[in-house]
C-alpha positions as CSV (number, residue, x, y, z in Angstrom):
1,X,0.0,0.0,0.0
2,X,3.1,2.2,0.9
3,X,4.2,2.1,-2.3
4,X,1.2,3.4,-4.3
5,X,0.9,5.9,-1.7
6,X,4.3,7.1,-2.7
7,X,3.6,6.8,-6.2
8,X,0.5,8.8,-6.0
9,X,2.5,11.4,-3.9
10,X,5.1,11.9,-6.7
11,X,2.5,12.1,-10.0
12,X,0.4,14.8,-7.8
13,X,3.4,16.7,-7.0
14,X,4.7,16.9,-10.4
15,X,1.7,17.4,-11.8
16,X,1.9,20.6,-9.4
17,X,5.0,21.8,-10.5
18,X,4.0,21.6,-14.4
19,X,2.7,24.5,-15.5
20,X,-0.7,24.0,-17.9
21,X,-0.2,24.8,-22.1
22,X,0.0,23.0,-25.0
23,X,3.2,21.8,-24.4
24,X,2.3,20.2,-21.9
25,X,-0.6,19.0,-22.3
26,X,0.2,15.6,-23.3
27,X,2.6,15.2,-20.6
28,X,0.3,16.2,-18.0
29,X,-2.2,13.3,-19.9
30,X,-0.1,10.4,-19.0
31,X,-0.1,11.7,-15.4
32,X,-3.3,12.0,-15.3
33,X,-4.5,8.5,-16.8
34,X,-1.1,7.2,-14.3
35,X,-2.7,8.7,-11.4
36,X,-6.5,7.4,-12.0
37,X,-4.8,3.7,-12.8
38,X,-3.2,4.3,-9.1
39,X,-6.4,5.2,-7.7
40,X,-7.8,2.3,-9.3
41,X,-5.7,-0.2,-7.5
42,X,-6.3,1.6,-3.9
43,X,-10.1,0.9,-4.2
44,X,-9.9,-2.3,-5.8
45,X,-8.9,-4.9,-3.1
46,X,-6.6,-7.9,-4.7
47,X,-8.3,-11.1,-6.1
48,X,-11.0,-8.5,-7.0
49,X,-14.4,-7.8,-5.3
50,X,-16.7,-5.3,-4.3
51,X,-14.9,-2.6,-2.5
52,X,-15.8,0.2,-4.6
53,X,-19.7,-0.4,-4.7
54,X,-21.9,-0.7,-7.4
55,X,-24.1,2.3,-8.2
56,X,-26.8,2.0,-5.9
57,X,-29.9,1.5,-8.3
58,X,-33.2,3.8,-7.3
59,X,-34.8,2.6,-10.4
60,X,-34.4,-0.9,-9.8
61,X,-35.1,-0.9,-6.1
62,X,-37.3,1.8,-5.2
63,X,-35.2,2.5,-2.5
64,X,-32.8,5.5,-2.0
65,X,-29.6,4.9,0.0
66,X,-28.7,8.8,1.0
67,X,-25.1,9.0,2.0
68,X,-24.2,11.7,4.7
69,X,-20.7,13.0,3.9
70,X,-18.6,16.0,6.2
71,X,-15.9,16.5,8.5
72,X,-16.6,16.2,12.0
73,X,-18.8,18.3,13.9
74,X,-20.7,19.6,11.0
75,X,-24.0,18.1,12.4
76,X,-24.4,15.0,10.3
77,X,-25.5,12.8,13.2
78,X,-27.7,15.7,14.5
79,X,-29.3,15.5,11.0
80,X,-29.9,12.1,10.4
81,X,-31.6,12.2,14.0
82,X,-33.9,14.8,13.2
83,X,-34.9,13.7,9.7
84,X,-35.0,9.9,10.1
85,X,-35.7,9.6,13.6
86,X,-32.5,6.8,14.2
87,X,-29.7,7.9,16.6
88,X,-25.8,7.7,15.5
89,X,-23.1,8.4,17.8
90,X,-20.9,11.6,16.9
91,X,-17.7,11.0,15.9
92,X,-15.5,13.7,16.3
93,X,-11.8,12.0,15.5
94,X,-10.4,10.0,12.4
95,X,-12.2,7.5,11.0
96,X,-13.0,4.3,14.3
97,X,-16.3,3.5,12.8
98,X,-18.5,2.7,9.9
99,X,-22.1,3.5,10.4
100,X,-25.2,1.7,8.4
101,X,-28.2,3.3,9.8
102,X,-31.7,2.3,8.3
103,X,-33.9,5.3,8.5
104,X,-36.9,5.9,6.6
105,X,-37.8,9.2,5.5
106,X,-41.6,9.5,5.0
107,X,-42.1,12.3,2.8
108,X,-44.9,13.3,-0.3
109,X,-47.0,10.3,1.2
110,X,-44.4,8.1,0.1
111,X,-42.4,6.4,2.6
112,X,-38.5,6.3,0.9
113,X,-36.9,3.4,2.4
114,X,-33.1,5.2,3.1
115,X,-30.6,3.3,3.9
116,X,-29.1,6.4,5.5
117,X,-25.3,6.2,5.5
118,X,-24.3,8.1,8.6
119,X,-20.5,8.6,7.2
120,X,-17.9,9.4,9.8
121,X,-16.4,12.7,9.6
122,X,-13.9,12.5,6.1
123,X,-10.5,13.6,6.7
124,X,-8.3,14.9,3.8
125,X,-6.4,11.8,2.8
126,X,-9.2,9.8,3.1
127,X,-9.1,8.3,-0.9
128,X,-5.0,8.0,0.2
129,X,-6.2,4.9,2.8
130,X,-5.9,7.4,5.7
131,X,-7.9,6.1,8.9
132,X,-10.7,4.1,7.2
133,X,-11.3,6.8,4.5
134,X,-11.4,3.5,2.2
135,X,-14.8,2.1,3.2
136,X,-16.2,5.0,4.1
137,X,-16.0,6.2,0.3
138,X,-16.7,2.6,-1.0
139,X,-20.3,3.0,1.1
140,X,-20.4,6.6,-0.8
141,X,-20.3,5.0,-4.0
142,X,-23.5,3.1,-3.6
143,X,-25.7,5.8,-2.8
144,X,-28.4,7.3,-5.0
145,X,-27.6,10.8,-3.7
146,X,-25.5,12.3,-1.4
147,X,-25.5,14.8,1.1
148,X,-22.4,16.7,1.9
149,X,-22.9,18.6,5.2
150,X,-20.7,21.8,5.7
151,X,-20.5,24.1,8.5
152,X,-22.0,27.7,7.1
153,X,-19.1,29.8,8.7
154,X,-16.2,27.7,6.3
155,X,-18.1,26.0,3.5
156,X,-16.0,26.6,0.4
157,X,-12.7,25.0,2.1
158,X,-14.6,22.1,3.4
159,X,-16.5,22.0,0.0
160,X,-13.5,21.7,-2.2
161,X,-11.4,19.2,0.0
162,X,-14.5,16.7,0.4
163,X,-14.9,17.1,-4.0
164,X,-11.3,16.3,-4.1
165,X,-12.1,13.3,-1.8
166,X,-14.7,11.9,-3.4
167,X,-13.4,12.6,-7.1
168,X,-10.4,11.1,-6.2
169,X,-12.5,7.9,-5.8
170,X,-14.5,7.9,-8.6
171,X,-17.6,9.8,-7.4
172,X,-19.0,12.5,-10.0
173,X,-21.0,14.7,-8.4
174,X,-24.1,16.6,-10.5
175,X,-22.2,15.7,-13.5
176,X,-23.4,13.7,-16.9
177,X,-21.2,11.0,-18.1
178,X,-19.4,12.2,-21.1
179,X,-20.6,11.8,-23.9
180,X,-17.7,10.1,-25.7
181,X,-18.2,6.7,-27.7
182,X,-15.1,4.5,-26.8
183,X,-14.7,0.6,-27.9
184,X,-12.1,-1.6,-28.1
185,X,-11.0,-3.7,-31.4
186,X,-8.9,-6.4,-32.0
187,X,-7.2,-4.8,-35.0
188,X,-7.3,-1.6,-37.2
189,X,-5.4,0.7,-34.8
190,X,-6.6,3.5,-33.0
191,X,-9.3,6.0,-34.9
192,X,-10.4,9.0,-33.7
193,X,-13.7,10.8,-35.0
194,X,-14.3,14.3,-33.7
195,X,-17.7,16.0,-34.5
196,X,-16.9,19.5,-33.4
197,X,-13.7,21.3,-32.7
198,X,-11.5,20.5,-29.8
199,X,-9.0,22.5,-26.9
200,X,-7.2,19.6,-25.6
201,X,-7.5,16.5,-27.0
202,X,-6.4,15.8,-30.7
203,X,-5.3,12.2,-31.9
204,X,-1.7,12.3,-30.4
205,X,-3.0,13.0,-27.1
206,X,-5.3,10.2,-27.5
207,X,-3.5,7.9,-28.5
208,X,-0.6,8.9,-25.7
209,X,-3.4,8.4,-23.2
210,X,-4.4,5.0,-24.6
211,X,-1.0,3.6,-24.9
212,X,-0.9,4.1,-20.6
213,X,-3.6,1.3,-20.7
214,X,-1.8,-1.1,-23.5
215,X,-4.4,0.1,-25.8
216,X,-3.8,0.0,-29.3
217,X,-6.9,-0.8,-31.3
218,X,-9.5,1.4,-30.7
219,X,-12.5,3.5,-32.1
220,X,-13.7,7.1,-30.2
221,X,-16.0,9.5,-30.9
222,X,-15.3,12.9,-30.0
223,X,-19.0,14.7,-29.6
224,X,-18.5,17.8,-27.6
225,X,-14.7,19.6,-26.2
226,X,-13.8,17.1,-24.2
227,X,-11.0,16.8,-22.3
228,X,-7.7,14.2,-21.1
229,X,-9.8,13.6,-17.5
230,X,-13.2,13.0,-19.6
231,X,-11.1,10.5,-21.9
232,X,-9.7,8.7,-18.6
233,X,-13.1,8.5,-17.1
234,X,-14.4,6.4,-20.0
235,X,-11.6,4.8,-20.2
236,X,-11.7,3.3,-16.1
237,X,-15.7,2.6,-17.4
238,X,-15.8,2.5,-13.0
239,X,-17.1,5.9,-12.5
240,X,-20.3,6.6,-10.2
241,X,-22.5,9.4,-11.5
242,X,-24.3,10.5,-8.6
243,X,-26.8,13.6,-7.7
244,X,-25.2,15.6,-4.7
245,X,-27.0,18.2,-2.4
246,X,-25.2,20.6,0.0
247,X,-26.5,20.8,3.2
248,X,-25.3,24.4,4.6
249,X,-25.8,23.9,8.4
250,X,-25.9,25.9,11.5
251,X,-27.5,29.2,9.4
252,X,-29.0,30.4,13.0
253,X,-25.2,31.6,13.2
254,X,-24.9,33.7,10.4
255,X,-27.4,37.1,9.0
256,X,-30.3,37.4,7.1
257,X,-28.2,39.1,4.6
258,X,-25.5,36.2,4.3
259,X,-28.3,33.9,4.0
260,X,-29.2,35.8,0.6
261,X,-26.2,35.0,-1.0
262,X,-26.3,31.5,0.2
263,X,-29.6,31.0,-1.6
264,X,-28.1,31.6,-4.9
265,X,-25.4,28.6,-4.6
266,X,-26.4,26.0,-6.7
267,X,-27.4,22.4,-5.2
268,X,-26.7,23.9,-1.8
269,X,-29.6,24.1,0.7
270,X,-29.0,26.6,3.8
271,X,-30.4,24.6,7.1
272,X,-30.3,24.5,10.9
273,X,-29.9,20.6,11.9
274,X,-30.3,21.2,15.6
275,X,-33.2,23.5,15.0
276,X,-35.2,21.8,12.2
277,X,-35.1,25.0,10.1
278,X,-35.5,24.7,6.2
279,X,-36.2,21.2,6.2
280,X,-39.3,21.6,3.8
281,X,-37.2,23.0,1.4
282,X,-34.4,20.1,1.5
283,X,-37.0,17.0,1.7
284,X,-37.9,19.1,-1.4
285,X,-34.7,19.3,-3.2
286,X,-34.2,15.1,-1.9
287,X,-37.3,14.2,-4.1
288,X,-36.2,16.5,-6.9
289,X,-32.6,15.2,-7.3
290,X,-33.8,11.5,-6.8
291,X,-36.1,11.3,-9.6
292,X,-38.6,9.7,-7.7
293,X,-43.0,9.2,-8.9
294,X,-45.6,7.7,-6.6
295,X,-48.3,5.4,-8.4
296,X,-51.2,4.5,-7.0
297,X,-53.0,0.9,-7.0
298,X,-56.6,0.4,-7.4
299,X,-57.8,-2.6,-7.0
300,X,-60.6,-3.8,-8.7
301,X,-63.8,-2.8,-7.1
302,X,-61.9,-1.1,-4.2
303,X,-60.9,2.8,-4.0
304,X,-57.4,4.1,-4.9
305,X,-54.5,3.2,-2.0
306,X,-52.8,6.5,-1.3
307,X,-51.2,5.5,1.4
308,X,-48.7,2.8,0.3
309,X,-47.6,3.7,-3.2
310,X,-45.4,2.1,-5.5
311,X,-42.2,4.4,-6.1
312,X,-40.9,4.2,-9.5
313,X,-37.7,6.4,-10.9
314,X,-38.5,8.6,-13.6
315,X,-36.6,7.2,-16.0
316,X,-38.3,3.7,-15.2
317,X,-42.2,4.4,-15.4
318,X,-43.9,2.0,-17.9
319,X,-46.9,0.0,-16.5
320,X,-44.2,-2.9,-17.0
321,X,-41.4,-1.1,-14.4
322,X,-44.6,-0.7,-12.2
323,X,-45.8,-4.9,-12.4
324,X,-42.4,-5.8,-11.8
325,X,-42.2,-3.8,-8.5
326,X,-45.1,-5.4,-7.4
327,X,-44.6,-8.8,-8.3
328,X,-42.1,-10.4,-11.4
329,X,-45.2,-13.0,-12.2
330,X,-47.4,-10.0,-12.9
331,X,-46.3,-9.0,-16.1
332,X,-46.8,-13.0,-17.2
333,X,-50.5,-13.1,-16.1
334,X,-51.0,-8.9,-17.7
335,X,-53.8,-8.3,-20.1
336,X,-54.3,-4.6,-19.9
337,X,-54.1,-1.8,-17.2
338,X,-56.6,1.2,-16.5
339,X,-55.1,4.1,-15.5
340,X,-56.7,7.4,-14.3
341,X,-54.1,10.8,-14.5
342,X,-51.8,13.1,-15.9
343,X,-50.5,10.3,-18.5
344,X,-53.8,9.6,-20.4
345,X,-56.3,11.6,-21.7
346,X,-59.4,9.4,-20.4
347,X,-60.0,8.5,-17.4
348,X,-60.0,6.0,-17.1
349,X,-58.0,4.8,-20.2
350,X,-56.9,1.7,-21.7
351,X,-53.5,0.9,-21.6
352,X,-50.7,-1.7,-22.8
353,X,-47.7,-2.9,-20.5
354,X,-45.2,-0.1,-22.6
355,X,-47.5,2.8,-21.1
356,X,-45.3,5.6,-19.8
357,X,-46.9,6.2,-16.1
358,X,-46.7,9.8,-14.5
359,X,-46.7,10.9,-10.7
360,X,-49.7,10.0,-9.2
361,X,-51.6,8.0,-11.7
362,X,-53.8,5.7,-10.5
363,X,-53.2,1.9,-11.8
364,X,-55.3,-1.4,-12.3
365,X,-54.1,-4.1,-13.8
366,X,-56.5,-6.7,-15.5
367,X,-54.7,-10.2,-15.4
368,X,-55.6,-12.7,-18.3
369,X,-58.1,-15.1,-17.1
């Protein structure tokens, strides 16, 4: 472990002394795709395994594991208290503990089943193997969102050291993946298709980059100005995309004026843990940045349930996602559905198993007899 510390320590350095131009931009390249191959094998125990976490799936579960990320004495634990009614002790010190609280936060007459990650207070290092920095940002990576609690008084230093952290593990936070195609060949050499112009990467610096992974054969598409650590990113294929919030805590210590500004910092939410102040605003936000719908079931005969509804993601919300949450056999034994709401224009209306469902429709399903 020593020794990819030290060579991670050495590529960061250098690549702090090197100043940024075209000349060297391909040397700064191999550093980069050097340093994210280092990174790889910190986070990737030996003999393989799970230590890095698959993307934790909303769409597939209908559950949202919320990951509660800060340095110590922020207020996580006063947080998860408040909004998920479950107790974790504080941790004020390195990393001596790894916390999986269940919660449930009930919330838009849904209840979200969270697997609320009550993270230990992240120390910078932590993606180095630094106390136990290495599960604690393995757990990270399975979340469907993530909320990174700062202190209001010193935000912006926590803010960037905690990016750096989780970045430096794979974790992109609000970000698309990039919209590069990249696939491997057996022959024909590496060929490079670019759809618009570009700033940093042209086909020597691709090809450097690929030639640090023993690639040689290759075929990329180019479709926006992409750069070297967009390249490296497809490249790894390992990267989580994940929604983050910013939870700006402890704003009963600062003005009404400073609170302005706040306001206007995007994905943050200002809020007072200990006081409960704001919460509307980031159970709110939670919903937004999940992607979550509520659908209704009616059985036949009976009135709608709107108390226990089925929560879909929004990119998941045909009447098939929807059987399949309720039961696999249903979609065997499905004939039709009738659905009353925003996604039809009868009500109620006849629909197939490809119907697109939106919030709060109301559902039947016919089975064949």
């Amino acid at each position: 472990m020593s020794t990819i510390l030290e060579k991670i320590a050495a590529i960061e350095s250098e690549m702090a002394r090197t100043q940024k131009n075209k000349a060297t931009a391909l040397h700064l390249g191999i550093l980069k795709a050097r340093l994210a191959k280092l990174r790889r094998e910190l986070i990737t125990p030996k003999g393989g395994g799970g230590a890095t976490g698959e993307g934790f799936d909303v769409a597939k579960t209908g559950d949202a594991r919320i990951g509660f990320v800060g340095f110590p004495s922020v207020g996580k634990s006063t947080l998860l208290s408040n909004l998920a009614g479950v107790y974790s002790e504080v941790a004020a010190y390195e990393f001596t503990t790894l916390t999986t609280v269940p919660g449930c936060i009930k919330y838009k007459g849904a209840k979200i089943q969270a697997s609320l990650l009550d993270l230990p207070g992240i120390i910078e290092g932590a993606k180095d193997g630094k106390g136990r920095g290495r599960q604690v940002i393995a757990v990270a990576r399975t979340c469907s969102l993530v909320f990174i609690v700062l202190d209001v008084l010193k935000p912006l230093q926590h803010k960037k050291l905690l990016e750096h952290e989780l970045e430096g593990f794979g974790l992109r936070l609000n970000k698309q993946p990039p919209n590069i195609h990249f696939r491997k060949k057996d022959k024909g050499g590496i060929n490079l298709n670019i759809t618009c112009p570009q700033s940093e990467l042209d086909i020597e610096a691709v090809k450097t980059i690929l030639s640090e992974y023993k690639i040689h054969n290759a075929d990329i598409t180019l479709r926006y100005d992409a750069t070297s650590d967009d390249l490296i990113d497809v490249i790894e294929g390992n990267r989580i995309y994940v929604p983050c919030i910013y939870l700006l805590n402890k704003i009963d210590q600062i003005s009404i004026e400073e609170l302005d500004v706040i306001y206007k910092i995007p994905h943050c939410v200002p809020i007072s843990a200990h006081h409960k102040w704001n919460f509307d605003d980031l159970l709110e936000k939670m919903w937004e940045y999940l992607k979550l719908i509520r659908i209704y079931t009616k059985p036949k005969g009976q009135l709608p349930d709107y108390n226990a509804p089925v929560v879909l993601h929004a990119d998941r919300t045909s009447v098939e996602d929807f059987c399949n949450k309720l039961h696999r056999s249903i979609v065997k034994e499905f004939k039709y559905a009738l659905v009353w709401g925003s996604s039809v224009k009868h009500q109620p209306q006849k629909v197939g198993i490809e119907h697109i469902l939106a919030d709060e429709d109301v559902v039947q399903i016919v089975k064949k007899v």
